[in-house]
TORDO-673170 format. One record per residue: y, z, x of N, C-alpha, C in turn; residue in three letters. Coordinates in steps of 0.001 Angstrom, whole numbers, plus 524288, in hexadecimal, padded with zeros to 5 digits. Example, Ala and Ser with C-alpha at 12.3 -4.5 7.8 and 13.67 -1.06 7.14 Angstrom:
2
7E9C681E78833867EE6C81E788300C7F31C81E7883390ala;7F73681BA8832327FBDC81BE4835668001E81EBE83264ser;
***
This chain:
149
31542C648BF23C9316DFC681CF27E23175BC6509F2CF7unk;31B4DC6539F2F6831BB2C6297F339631CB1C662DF386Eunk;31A40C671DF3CC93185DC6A1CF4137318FBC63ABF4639unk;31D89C6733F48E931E25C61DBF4E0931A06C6540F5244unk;318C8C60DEF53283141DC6005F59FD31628C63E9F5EA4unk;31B52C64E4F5EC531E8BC6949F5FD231CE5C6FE8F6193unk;31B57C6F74F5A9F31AF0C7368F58BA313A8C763AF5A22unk;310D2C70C6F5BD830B5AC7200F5BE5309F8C77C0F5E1Cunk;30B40C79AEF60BA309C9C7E16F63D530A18C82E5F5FC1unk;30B33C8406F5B9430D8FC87D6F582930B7AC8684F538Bunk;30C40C81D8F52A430C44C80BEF4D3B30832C8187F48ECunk;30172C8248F4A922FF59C8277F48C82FE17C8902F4729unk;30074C8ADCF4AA02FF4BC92B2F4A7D305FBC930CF46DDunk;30807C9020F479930D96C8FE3F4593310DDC96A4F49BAunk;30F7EC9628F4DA3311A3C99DCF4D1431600C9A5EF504Dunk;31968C96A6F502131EA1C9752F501D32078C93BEF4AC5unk;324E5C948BF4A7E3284DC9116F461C327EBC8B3CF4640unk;32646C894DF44803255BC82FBF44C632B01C7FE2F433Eunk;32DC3C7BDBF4396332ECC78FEF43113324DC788CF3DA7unk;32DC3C7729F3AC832EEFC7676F35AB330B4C7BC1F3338unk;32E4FC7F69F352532FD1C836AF31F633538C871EF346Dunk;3378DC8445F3A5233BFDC8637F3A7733F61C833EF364Bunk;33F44C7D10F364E3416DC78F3F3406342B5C7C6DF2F81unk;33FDCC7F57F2C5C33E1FC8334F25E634199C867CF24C4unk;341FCC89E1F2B2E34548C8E66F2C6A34B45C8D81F2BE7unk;34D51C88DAF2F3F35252C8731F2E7C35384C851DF299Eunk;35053C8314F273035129C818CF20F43534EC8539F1E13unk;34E5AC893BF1E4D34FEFC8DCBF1A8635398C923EF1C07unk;355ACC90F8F21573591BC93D2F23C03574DC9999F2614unk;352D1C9AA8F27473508AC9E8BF287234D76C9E69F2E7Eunk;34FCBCA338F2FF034E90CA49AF372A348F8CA73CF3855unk;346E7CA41AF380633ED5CA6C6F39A933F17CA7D6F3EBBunk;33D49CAB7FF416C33C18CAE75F467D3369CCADA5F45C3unk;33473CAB55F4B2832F40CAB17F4C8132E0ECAEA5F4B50unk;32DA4CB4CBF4B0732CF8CB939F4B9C32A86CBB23F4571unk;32DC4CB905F40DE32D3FCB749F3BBB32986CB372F3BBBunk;3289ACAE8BF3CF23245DCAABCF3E4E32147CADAFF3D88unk;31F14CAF2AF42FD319F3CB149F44BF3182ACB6A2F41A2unk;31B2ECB7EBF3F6831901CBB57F3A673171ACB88FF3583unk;31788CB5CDF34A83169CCB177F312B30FC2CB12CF318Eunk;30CA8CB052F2E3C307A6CAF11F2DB830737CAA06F2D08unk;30367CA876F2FF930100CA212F2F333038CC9EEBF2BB6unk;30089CA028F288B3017AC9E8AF220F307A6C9ED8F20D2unk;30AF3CA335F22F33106BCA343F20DE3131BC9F7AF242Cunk;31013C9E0EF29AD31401C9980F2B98312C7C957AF2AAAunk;30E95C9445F26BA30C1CC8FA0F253830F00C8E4FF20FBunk;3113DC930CF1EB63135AC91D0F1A1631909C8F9BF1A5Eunk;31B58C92CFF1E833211AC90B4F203431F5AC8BA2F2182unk;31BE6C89F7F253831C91C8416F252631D3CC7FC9F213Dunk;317F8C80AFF1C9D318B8C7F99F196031CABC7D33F1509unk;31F6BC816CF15AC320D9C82EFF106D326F2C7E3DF0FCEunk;327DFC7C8BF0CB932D94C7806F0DF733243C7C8AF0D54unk;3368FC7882F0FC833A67C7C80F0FBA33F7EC7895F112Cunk;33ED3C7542F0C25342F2C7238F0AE7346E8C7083F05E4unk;344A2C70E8F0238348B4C7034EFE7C34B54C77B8EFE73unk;34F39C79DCEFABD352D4C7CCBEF93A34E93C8117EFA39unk;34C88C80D3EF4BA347D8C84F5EF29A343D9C8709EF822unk;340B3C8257EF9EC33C7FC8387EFE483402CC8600F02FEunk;34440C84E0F0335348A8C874BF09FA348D9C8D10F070Aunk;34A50C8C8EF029634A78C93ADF005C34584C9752F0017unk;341E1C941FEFF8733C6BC94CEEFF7B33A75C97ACF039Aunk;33BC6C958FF086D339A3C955EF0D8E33C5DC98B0F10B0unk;340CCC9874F0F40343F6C9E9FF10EC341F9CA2D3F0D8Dunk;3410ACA415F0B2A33E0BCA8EFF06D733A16CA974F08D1unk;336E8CA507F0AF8330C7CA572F0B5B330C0CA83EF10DAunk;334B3CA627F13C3336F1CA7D3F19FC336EFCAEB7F1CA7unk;339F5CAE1DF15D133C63CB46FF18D13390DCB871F15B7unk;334B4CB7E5F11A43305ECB9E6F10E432D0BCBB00F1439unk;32D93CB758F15EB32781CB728F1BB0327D1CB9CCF1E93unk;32CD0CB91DF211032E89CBCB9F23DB33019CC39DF2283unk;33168CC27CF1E97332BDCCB24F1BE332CFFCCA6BF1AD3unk;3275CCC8F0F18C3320A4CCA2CF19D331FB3CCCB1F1DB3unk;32125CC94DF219631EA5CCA33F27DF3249ACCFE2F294Funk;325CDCD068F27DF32897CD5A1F2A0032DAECD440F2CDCunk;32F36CD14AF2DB53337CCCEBEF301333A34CCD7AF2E79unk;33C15CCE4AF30AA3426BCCED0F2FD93430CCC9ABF2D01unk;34628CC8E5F2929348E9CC590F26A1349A9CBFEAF2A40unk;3480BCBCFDF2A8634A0CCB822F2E393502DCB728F2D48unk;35373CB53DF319B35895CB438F302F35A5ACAD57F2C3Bunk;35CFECAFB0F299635C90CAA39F262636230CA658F2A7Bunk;361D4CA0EFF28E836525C9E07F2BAA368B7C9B4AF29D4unk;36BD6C9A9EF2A6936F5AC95DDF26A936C31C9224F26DAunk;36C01C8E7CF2305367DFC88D9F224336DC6C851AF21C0unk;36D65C825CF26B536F4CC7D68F26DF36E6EC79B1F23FEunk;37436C77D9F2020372E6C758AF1D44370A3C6EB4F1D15unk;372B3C6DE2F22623707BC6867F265C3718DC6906F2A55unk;3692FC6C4BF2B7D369B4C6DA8F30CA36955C689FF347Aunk;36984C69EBF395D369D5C6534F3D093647FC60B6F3D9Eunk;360A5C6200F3BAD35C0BC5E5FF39F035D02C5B8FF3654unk;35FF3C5B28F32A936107C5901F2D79365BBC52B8F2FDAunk;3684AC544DF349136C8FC51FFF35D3369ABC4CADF3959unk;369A8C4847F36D83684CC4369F392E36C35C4269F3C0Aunk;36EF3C43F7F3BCA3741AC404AF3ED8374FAC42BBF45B8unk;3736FC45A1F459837515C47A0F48A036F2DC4BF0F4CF1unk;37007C4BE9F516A36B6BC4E7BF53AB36EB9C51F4F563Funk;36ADDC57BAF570036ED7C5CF6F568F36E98C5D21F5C5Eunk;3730AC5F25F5FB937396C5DDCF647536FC0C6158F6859unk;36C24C65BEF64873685DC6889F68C43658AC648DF6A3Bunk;364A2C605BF645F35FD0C5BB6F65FE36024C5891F698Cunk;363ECC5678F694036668C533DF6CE5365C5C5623F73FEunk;368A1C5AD7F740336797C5D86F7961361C7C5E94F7A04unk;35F1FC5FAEF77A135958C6109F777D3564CC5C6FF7AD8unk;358A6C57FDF75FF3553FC52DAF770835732C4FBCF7DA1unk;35BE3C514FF7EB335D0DC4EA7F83BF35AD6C5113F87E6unk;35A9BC5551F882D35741C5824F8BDC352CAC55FCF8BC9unk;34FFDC53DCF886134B5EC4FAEF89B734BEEC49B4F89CCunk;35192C48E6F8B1635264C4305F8B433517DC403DF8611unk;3531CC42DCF8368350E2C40A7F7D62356EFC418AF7A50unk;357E8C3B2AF778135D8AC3C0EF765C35A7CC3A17F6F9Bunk;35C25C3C65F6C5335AF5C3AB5F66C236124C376DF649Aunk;35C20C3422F6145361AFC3176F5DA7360DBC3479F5958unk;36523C329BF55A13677BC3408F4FA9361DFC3226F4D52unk;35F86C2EDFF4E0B35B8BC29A9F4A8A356D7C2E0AF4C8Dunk;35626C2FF9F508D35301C3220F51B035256C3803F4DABunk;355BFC3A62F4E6C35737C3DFBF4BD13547BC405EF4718unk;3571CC3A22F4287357BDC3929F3CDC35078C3824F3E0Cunk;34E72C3634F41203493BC35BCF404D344B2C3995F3F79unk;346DDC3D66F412A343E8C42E0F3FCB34452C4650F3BB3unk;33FA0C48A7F3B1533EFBC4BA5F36FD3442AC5093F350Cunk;34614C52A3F323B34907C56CBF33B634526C5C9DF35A7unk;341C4C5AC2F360F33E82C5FDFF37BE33FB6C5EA9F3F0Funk;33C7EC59DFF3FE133D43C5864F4494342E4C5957F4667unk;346F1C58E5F45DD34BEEC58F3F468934E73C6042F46D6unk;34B3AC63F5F435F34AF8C681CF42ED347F9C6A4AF4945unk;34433C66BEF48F13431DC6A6AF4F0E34482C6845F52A7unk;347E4C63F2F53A434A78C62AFF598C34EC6C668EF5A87unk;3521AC677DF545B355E5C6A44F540335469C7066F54E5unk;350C9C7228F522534DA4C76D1F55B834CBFC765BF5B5Funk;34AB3C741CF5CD534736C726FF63AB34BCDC7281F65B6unk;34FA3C6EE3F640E3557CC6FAFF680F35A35C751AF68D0unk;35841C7851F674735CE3C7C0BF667935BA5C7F0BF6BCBunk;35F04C822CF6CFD36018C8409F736935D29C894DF72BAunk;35A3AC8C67F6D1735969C9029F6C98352DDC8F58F6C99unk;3511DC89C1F6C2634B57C896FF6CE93498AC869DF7169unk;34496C8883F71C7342B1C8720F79793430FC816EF7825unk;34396C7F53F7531343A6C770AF763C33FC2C76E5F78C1unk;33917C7836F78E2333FCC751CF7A8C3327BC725DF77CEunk;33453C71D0F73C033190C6EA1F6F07334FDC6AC7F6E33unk;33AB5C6A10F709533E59C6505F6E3433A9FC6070F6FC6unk;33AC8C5F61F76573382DC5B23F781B333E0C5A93F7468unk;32F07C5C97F756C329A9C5C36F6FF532CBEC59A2F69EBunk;32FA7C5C41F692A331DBC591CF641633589C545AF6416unk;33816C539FF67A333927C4EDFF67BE334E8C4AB9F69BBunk;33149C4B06F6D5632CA3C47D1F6BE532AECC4832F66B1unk;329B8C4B49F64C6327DDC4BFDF615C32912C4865F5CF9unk;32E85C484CF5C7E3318BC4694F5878332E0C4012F5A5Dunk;32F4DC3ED9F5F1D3309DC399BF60E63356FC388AF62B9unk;338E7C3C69F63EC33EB7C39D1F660434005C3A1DF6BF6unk;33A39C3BF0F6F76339BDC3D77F7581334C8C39A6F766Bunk;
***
C-alpha cells in the first residue's frame, strides 16, 4: 500500500479518498463522491485500499465490490466512467500540459527522463493535483515529495 507524505493529514482516519484508491476508481471507471466515502466503515475503506485492482478480473471485481458498498450504505448508484484505455499516467512520452502549468507556477520545469522516472501512481497524482477543478495544495508537497522541486 503506498500512502504519499501528502496525504499524512487524512490518511490514517482515511477519511477522505486517498490517490491510491482514486488511482482504483479511474481504473475501474467508477465516480466515488466523498459523501459515498464517508459512509463507508473503517474496515470497508481498508478494504478498498487493499484490495488490487489491476489485471481484467480484479478491475471487474472492484467495480462490483464499489457499487455494493455503496447500494449497503443507502446511496445512489455511483456514476460509472469511460476507462481510458491509455490514460495519461501510462504516457512516458509525454507530460500532460496541466503538469507542466502547475509545475511552472513553482518554477519547476520537468523533463521527459524525469517523468518516465516515476511511479504511474506518482504520475496519477500530479495529473490529479494539476487539474483547474482541484485546490492544487498538495502539487508543490508532491513534487518535493517526488524529488523533482
Amino acid at each position: 500500500m503506498t500512502f504519499f507524505q501528502f496525504e499524512a493529514d487524512f490518511v490514517e482516519s482515511l477519511r477522505c479518498i486517498p490517490m491510491q484508491v482514486r488511482y482504483k476508481l479511474d481504473t475501474c471507471g467508477v465516480k466515488l463522491k466523498l459523501p459515498h466515502w464517508n459512509r463507508f466503515s473503517q474496515t470497508e475503506r481498508q478494504q478498498l485500499v487493499e484490495v488490487p485492482c489491476v489485471t481484467d478480473n480484479e478491475v471487474r471485481g472492484y467495480r462490483e465490490m464499489l457499487h455494493e458498498l455503496v447500494g449497503k450504505h443507502g446511496g445512489d448508484r455511483p456514476s460509472d466512467l469511460p476507462i481510458d484505455p491509455i490514460p495519461e499516467w501510462h504516457n512516458l512520452e509525454a507530460i500532460p500540459s496541466t503538469v507542466q502549468a502547475q509545475s511552472s507556477r513553482f518554477d519547476v520545469i520537468l523533463t521527459v527522463e524525469q517523468w518516465k522516472s516515476l511511479t504511474p501512481l506518482q504520475r496519477f497524482a500530479l495529473i490529479k493535483l494539476s487539474r483547474s477543478n482541484h485546490e492544487n495544495s498538495n502539487f508543490l508537497p508532491a513534487l518535493k515529495e517526488f524529488i523533482l522541486a
